[in-house]
C-alpha positions in Angstrom: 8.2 -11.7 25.6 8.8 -13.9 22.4 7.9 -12.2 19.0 5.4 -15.5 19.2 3.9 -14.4 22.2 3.4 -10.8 21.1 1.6 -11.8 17.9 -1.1 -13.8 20.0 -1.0 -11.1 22.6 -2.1 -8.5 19.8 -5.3 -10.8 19.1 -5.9 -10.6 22.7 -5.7 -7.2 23.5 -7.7 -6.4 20.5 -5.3 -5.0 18.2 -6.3 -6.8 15.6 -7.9 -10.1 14.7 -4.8 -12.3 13.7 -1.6 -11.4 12.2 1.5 -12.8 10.7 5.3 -11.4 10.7 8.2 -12.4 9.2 11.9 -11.0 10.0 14.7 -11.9 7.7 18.4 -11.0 8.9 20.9 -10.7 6.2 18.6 -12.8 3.9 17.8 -15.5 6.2 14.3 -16.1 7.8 14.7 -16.0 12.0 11.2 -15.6 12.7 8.4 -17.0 10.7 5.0 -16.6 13.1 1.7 -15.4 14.6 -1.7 -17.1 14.9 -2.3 -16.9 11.2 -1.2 -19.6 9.0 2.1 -19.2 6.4 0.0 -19.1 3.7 -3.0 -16.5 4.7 -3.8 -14.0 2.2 -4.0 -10.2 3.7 -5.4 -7.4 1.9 -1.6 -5.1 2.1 -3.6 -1.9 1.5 -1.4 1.2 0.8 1.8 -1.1 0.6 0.7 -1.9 -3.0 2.1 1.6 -3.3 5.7 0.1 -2.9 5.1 -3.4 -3.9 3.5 -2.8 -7.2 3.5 1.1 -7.9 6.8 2.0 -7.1 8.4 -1.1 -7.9 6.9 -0.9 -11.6 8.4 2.3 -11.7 11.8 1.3 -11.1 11.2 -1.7 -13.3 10.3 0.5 -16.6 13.0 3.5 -15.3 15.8 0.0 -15.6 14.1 -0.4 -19.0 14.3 2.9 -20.2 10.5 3.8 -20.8 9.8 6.2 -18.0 12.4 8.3 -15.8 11.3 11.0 -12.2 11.1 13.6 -14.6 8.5 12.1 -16.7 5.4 14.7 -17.0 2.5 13.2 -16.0 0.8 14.6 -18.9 3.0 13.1 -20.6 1.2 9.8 -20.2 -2.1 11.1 -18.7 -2.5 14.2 -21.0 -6.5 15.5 -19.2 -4.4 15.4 -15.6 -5.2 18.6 -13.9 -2.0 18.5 -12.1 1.2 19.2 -14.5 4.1 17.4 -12.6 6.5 14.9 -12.5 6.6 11.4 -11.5 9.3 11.6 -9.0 6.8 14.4 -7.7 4.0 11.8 -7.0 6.5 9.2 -5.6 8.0 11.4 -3.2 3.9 12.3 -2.3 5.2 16.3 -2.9 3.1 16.7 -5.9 0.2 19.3 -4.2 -2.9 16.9 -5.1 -5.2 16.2 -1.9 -4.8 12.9 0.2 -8.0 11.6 -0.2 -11.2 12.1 -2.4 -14.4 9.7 -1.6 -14.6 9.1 -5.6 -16.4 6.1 -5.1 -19.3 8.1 -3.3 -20.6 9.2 -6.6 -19.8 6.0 -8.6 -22.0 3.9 -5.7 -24.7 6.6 -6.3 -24.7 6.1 -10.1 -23.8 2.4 -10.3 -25.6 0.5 -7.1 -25.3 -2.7 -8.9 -21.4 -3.1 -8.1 -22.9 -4.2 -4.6 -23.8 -6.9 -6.3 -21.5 -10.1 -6.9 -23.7 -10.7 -10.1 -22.7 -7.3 -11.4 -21.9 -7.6 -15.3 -18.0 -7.2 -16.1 -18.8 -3.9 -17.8 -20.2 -2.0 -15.2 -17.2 -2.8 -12.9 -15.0 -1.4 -16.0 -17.2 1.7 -16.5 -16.7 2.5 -13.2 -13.1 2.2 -12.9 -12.7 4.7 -15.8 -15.1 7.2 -14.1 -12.6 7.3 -10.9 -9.7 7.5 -12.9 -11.6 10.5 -14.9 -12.6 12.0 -11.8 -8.6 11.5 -10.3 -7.4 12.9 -13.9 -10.0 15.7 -13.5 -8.6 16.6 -10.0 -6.8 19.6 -8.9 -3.5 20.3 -6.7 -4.1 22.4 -3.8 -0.3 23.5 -3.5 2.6 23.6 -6.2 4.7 20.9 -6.1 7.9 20.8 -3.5 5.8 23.2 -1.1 4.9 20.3 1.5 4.7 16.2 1.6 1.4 15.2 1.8 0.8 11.8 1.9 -1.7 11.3 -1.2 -3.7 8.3 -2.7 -5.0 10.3 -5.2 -1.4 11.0 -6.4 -0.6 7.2 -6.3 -3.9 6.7 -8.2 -2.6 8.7 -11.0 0.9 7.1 -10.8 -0.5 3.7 -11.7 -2.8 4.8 -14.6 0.8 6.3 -15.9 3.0 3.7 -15.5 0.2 1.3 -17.1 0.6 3.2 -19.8 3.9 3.5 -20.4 4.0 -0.3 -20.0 1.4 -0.5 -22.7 -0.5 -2.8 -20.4 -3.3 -2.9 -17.8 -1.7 -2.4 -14.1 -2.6 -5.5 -12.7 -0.3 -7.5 -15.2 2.4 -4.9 -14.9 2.3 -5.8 -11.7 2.3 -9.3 -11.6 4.9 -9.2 -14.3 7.7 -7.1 -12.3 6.4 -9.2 -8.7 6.8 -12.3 -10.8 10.2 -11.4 -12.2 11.0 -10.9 -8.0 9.8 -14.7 -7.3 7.0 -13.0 -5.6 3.4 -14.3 -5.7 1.2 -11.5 -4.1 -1.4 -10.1 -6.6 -4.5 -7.8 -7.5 -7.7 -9.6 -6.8 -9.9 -8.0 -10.0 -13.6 -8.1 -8.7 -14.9 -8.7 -12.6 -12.5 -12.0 -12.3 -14.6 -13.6 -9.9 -11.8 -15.5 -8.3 -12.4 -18.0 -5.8 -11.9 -16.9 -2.1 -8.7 -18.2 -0.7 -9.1 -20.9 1.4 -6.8 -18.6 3.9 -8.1 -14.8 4.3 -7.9 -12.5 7.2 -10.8 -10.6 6.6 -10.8 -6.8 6.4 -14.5 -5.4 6.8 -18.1 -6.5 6.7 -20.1 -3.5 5.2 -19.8 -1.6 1.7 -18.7 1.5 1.5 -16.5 0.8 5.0 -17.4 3.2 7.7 -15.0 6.5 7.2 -12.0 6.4 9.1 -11.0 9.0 12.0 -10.6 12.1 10.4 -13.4 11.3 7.4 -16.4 11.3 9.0 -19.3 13.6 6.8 -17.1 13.8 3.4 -19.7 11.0 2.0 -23.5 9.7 2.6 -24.5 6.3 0.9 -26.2 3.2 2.0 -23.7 0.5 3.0 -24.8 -3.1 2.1 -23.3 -6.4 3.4 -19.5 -7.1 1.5 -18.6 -9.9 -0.4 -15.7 -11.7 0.7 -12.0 -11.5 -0.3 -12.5 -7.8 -2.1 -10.4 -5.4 -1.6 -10.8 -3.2 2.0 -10.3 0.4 0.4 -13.2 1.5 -1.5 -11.5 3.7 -4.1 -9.6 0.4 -5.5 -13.4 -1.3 -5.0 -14.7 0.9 -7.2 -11.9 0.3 -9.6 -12.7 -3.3 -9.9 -10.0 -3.9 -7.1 -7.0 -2.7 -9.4 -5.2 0.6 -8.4 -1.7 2.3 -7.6 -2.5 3.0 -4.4 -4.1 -0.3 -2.8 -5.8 -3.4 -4.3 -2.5 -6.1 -3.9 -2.9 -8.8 -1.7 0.1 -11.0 -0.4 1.4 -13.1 2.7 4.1 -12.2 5.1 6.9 -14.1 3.3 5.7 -11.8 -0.2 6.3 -8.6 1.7 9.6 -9.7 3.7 10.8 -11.3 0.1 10.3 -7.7 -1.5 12.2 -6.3 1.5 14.9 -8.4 0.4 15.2 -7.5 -2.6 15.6 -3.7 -1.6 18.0 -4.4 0.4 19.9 -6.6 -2.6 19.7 -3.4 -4.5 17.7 -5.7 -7.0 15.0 -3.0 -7.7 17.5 0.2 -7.4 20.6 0.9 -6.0 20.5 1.4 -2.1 21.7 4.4 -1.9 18.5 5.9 -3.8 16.5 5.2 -0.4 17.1 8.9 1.5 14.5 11.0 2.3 13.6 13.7 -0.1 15.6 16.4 0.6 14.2 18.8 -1.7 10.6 19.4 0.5 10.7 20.6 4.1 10.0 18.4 6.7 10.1 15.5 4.3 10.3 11.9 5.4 10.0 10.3 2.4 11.8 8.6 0.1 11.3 7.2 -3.5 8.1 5.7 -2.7 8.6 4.5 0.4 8.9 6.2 3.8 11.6 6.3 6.4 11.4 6.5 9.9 10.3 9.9 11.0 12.1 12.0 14.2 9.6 10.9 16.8 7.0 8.9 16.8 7.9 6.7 14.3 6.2 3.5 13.4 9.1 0.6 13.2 10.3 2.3 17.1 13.3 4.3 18.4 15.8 2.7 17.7 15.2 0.4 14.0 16.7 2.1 11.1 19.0 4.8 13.3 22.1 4.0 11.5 24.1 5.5 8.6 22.2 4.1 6.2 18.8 4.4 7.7 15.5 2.6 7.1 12.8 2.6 4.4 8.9 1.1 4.7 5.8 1.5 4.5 2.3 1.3 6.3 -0.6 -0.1 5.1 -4.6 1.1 6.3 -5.7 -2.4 7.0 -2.6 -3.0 9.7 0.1 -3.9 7.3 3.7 -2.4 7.6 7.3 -3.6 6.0 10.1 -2.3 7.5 13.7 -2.3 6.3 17.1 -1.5 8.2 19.1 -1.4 5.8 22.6 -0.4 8.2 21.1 -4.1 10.7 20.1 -6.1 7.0 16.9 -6.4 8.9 13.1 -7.0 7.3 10.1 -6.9 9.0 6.8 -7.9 7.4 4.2 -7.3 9.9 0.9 -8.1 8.4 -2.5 -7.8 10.3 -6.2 -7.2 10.1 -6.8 -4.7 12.2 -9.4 -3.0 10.8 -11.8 -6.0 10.9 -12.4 -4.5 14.5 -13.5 -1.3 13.1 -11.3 2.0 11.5 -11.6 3.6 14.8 -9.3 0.5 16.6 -5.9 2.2 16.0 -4.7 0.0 18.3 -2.3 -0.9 15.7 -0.2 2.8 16.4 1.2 1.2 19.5 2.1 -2.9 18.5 3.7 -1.6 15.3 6.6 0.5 17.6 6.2 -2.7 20.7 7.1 -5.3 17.5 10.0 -3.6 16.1 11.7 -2.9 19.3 11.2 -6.9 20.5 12.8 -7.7 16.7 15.6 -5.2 17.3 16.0 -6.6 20.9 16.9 -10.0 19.7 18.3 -9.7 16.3 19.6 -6.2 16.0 
């Protein structure tokens, strides 16, 4: 089956509701497809992580102003959790995963439903969540496990902002412009036209709790406006966090793909899983592909060199083979069908073993 055929197949097996990929091979484009068009915006989700977190990380490291051993409190002095940022970046700092902070800002700020809601209110609430992420404590020392955190991400951003001397969001664009790359936060306060080109993410506010979160909140849900961003932590922070809040098209992604593999952002030998935490798949930032199981296939990223990506919530993945000189930007909505279609678990692996059967 083409990598064409695949994409519309995903739409109608109910994997997602459209979806666009792009796979470059030693920096040229040899598939561009899917049923959405070139241009469609998609919410990345947790892939702001490596688009904009991690790559304004290496961005001030190059300039001198931050280094992995920074102290958090060092930049965030009323963080609970004393540690590093290489410690948050490798996601082995001890904080939780997840906290529902936006539960409690919903309860005491119910007007952010509204697309009326005065610019303020949106700001008071993003500083309540990052008080409440400040305010929040490990549950292990660092180096004991990898646990894949948000709230560790959340914390990254508010440091490297910072550091930077500047909000996130033009941090962000700033370092992603620098890349000749065009995705971008979407503040809510901004009021910014919705694109004329969205793959839409979720209809209700606060989204239903995934698989896994069902009973850590209670609060009315309310119709969604459109074009806001899918997770309801960055929502609450006016759509502008380290861990999710960018959005981009499939030729954004597969560009910043490049460009790790161009050692532009660092050199590529710093992509190797941490080796300091047991059982550790990831790298500086990003992931790599895990024993079994893993989420770019068998065989895609098996060589020497190995792989590095990441996943984002809302169906969006980048892959990179770095031994092939293969990206893969698979973008998708999936969770416009609901957070309980995990559909997407099984396409992911299908898609990369299709790209590595015809370009690997």
């Amino acid at each position: 089956m083409s990598l064409e055929a695949l994409l519309d197949a995903g739409v109608a097996e109910g994997v997602y509701g459209t979806a666009r990929a792009v796979v470059l091979r030693r920096g040229a484009t040899v598939f561009s497809g899917g049923p959405a068009e070139e241009d469609t915006l998609f919410d990345l989700a947790s892939v702001t992580k490596v688009m904009a977190t991690t790559a304004a990380f290496l961005s001030l490291r190059k300039a001198g102003a931050v280094s992995g051993a920074t102290r958090l409190r060092a930049l965030v002095p009323q963080a609970a959790a004393d540690v590093s940022l290489e410690d948050l970046l490798f996601h082995r700092s001890g904080l939780p995963a997840f906290v529902p902070y936006f539960a409690e800002v919903l309860r005491t700020s119910p007007e952010l439903l509204r697309g009326d809601c005065p610019r303020a209110v949106r700001e008071a609430a993003r500083e309540q969540v990052v008080a409440a992420a400040q305010a929040t404590r490990p549950t292990a020392a660092p180096g004991v496990a990898a646990v894949y955190s948000d709230v560790g991400f959340i914390l990254l951003g508010e440091a490297l902002a910072r550091a930077a001397r500047q909000s996130l969001e033009s941090l962000a664009a700033q370092v992603l412009a620098d890349l000749g790359i065009a995705a971008r936060y979407r503040r809510l306060s901004a009021r910014l036209p919705v694109p004329a080109r969205l793959a839409p993410t979720g209809a209700r506010r606060p989204r239903e709790p995934a698989p896994g979160q069902e009973g850590l909140w209670s609060v009315a849900d309310a119709p969604t406006l459109p074009a806001e961003v899918d997770d309801d932590n960055a929502w609450a922070m006016d759509g502008v966090s380290g861990h999710a809040g960018l959005f981009g098209t499939a030729g954004d992604v597969a560009r910043f793909g490049q460009h790790l593999l161009e050692g532009s952002l660092a050199p590529v030998r710093e992509w190797r899983a941490d080796g300091r935490t047991p059982g550790s798949t990831r790298a500086l930032g990003f992931d790599t592909p895990s024993a079994e199981g893993a989420s770019a296939g068998p065989r895609f990223g098996r060589g020497p060199k190995g792989a590095i990506g990441h996943l984002g919530f809302t169906g969006t993945s980048l892959w990179v083979d770095l031994d092939r000189e293969l990206v893969v930007a698979l973008l998708t909505n999936r969770t416009w069908q609901g957070r309980a279609n995990v559909q997407i678990r099984a396409f992911r692996p299908r898609f990369h073993e299709a790209v590595v059967d015809l370009f690997g």
